[in-house]
C-alpha positions in Angstrom: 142.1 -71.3 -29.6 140.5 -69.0 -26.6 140.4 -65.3 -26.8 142.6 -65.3 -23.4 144.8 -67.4 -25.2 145.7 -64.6 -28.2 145.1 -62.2 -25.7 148.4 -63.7 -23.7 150.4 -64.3 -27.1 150.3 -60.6 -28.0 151.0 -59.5 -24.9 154.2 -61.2 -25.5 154.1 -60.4 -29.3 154.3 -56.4 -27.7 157.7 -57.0 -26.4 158.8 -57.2 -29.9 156.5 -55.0 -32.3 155.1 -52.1 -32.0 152.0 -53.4 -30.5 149.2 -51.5 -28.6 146.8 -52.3 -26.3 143.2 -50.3 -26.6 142.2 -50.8 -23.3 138.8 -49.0 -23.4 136.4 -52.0 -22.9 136.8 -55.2 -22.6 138.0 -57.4 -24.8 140.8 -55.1 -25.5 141.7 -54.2 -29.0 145.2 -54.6 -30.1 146.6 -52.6 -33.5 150.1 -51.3 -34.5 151.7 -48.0 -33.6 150.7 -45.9 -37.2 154.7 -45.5 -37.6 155.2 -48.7 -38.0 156.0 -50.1 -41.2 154.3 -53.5 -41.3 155.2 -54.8 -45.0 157.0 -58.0 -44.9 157.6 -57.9 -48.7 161.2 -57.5 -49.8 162.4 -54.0 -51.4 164.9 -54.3 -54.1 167.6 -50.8 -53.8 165.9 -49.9 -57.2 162.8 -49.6 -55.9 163.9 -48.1 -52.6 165.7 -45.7 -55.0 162.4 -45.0 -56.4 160.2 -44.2 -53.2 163.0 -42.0 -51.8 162.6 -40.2 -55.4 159.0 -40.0 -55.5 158.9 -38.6 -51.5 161.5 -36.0 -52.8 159.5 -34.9 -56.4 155.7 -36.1 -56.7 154.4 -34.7 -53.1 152.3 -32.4 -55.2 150.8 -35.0 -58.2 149.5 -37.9 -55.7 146.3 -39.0 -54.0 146.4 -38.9 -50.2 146.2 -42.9 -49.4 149.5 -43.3 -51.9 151.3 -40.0 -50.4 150.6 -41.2 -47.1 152.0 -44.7 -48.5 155.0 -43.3 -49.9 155.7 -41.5 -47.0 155.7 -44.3 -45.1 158.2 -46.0 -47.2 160.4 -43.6 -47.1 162.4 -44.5 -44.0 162.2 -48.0 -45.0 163.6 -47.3 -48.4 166.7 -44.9 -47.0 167.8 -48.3 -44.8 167.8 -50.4 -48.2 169.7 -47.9 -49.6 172.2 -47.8 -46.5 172.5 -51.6 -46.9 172.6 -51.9 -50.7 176.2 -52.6 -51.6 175.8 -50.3 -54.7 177.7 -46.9 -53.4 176.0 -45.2 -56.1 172.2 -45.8 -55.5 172.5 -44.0 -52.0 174.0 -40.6 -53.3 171.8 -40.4 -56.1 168.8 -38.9 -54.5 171.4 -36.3 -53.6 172.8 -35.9 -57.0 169.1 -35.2 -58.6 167.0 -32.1 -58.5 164.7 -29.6 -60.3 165.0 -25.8 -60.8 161.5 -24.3 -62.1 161.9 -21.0 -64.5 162.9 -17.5 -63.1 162.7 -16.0 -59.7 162.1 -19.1 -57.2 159.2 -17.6 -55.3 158.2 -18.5 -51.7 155.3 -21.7 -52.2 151.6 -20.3 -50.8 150.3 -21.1 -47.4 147.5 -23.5 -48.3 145.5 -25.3 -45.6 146.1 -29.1 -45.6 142.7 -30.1 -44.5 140.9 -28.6 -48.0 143.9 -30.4 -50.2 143.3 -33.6 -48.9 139.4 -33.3 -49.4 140.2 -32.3 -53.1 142.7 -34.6 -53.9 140.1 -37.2 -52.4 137.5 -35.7 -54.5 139.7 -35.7 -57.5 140.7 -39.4 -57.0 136.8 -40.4 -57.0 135.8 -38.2 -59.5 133.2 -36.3 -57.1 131.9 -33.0 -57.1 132.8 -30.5 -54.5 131.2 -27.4 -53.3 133.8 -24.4 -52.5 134.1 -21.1 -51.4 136.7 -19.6 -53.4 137.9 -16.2 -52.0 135.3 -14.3 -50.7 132.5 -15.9 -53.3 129.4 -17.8 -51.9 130.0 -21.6 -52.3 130.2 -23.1 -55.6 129.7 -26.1 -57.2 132.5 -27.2 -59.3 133.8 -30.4 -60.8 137.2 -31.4 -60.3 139.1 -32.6 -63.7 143.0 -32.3 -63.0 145.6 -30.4 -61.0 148.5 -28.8 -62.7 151.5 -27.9 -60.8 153.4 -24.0 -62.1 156.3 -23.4 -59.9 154.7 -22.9 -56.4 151.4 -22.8 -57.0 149.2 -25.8 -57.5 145.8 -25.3 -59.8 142.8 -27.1 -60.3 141.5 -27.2 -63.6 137.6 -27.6 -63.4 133.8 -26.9 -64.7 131.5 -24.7 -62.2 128.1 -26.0 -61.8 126.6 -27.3 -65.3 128.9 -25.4 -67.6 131.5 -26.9 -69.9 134.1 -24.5 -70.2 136.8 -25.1 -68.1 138.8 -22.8 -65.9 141.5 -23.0 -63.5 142.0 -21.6 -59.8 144.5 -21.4 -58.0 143.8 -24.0 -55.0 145.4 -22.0 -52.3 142.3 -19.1 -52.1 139.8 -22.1 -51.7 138.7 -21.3 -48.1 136.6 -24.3 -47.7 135.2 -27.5 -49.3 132.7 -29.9 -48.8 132.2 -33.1 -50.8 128.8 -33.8 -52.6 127.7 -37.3 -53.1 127.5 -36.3 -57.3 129.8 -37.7 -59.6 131.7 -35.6 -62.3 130.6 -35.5 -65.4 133.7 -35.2 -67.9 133.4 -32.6 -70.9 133.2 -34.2 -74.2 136.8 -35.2 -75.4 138.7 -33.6 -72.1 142.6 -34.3 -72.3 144.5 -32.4 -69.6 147.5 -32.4 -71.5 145.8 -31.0 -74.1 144.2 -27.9 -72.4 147.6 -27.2 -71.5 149.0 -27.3 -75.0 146.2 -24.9 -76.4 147.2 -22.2 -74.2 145.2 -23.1 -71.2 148.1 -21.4 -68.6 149.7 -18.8 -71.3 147.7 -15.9 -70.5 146.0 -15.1 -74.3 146.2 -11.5 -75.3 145.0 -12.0 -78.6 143.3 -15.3 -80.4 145.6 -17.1 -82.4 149.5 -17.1 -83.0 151.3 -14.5 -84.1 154.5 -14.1 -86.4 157.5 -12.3 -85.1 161.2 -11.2 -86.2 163.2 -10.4 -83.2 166.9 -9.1 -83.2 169.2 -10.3 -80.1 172.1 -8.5 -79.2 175.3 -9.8 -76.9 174.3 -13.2 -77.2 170.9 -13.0 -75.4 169.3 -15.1 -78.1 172.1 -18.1 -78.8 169.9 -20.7 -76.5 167.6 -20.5 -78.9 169.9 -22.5 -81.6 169.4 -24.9 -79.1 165.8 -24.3 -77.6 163.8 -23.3 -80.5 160.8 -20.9 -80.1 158.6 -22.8 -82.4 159.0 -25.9 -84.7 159.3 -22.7 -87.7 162.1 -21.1 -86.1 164.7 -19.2 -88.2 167.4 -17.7 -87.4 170.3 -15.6 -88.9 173.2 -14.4 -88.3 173.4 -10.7 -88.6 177.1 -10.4 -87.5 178.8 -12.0 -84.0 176.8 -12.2 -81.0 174.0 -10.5 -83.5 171.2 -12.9 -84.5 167.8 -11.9 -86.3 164.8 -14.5 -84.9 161.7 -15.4 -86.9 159.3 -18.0 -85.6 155.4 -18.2 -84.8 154.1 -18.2 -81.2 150.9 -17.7 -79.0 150.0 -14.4 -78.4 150.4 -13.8 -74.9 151.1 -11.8 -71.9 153.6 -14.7 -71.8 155.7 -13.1 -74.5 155.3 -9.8 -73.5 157.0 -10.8 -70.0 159.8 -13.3 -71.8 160.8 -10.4 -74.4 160.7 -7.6 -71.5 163.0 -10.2 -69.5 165.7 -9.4 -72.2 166.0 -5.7 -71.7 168.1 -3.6 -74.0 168.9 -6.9 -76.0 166.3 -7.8 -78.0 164.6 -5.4 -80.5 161.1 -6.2 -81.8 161.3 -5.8 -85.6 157.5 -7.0 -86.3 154.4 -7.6 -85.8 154.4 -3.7 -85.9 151.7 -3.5 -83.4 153.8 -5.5 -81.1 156.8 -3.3 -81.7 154.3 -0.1 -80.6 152.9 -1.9 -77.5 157.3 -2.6 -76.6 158.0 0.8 -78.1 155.4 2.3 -75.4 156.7 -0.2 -72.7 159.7 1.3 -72.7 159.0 4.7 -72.7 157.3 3.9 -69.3 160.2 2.5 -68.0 162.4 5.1 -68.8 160.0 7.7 -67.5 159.6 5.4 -64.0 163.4 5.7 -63.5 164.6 8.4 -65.2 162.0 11.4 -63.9 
């Protein structure tokens, strides 16, 4: 078959698709408009149900080429849903959703251009060099990214050392890609760094045992939500319960038992108690001068 002759079947082909012409130089180059969704494989409603879910929660956990994939698919998957003669697949997307902890605040202006270079980096394990805030570039190693509320984190190694850190990935100003490949610290598990305190803020090494008294039923979801696997609790009369457990020491705890106000006592660690006990006093004097 002659060039002139596909040339004069897609022509007629662009009557029908989405097909463009690049008419630069000779022999022109044809390709589809980027909107258009070219996959002839059939979607089932399930897994339309499970793009429109994805678009709606995992924006924030996946690589550029499969976000850009699943954004694609979205459109594609709404219309399955539209067609599917289960009534219940197509309000389900509407019928899900996720509420993070406390105050909802406003997500951080991040620019697009340095996420997608990290994620990229991320997904082939290469190094990057950044300039963090007003610091001279850096050389870091990408491991993981950990999304808290709003703000989306990179957990990392800078330059040769082994210790990892996490920064916040909205004060990276800029990023280039290096050619190096990321070296993993021995034994890294993401989870794990997040499970040994990793995000909780450590005020002092270690755990630490404390006995808590809630008032006017501030502390009743803990029957149900349990402070720590060693929780105890006790009933000192209604709506009265004494709390024992062991936890990290962290700022974490400081903010969670100053959350509960006048209904929640400290009973020990006394040194806790005196750091509340001094808390308070602070407060009173900010509002009560």
């Amino acid at each position: 078959m002659s060039d002139r002759t596909i040339q004069r079947d897609l022509q007629k082909l662009s009557r029908f698709f989405p097909l463009l012409s690049d008419e630069r130089s000779k022999p022109y180059g044809w390709y589809f408009d980027e909107s258009f969704d070219g996959s002839l494989s059939a979607v089932s409603p399930h897994e339309a149900l499970t793009d429109v879910l994805a678009s709606k929660f995992l924006q924030n956990y996946l690589p550029p080429p499969i976000k850009a994939q699943v954004d694609r698919n979205e459109s594609r998957a709404f219309n399955v849903l539209k067609e599917s003669t289960c009534k219940s697949l197509i309000g389900w997307p509407d019928k899900v959703s996720h509420i993070p902890n406390g105050i909802q605040l406003l997500a951080p202006e991040m620019k697009q251009a340095v996420v997608d270079k990290l994620y990229d980096a991320l997904f082939a394990e290469l190094k990057i060099e950044i300039n963090y805030k007003d610091r001279e570039k850096q050389t870091v190693s990408p491991l993981g990214i950990v999304v808290r509320d709003q703000v989306i984190y990179l957990v990392c190694t800078f330059w040769s050392y082994k210790d990892l850190r996490h920064i916040a990935i909205h004060r990276i100003q800029s990023i280039n890609l290096l050619d190096d490949q990321v070296q993993y610290p021995e034994n890294f598990d993401l989870e794990k760094y997040i499970a040994e305190g990793g995000f909780t803020y450590p005020q002092n090494a270690g755990r630490v045992s404390v006995e808590l008294e809630f008032m006017d039923e501030a502390g009743n979801h803990l029957i149900e939500t349990p402070l720590s696997e060693d929780q105890v609790i006790t009933e000192i009369e209604e709506n009265h319960l004494r709390v024992t457990a062991t936890v990290e020491d962290t700022k974490e705890l400081r903010w969670w038992l100053l959350g509960f106000g006048q209904y929640v006592e400290v009973i020990s660690p006394p040194s806790l108690r005196d750091e509340m006990c001094q808390k308070a006093k602070q407060m009173y004097a900010n509002y009560c001068k």
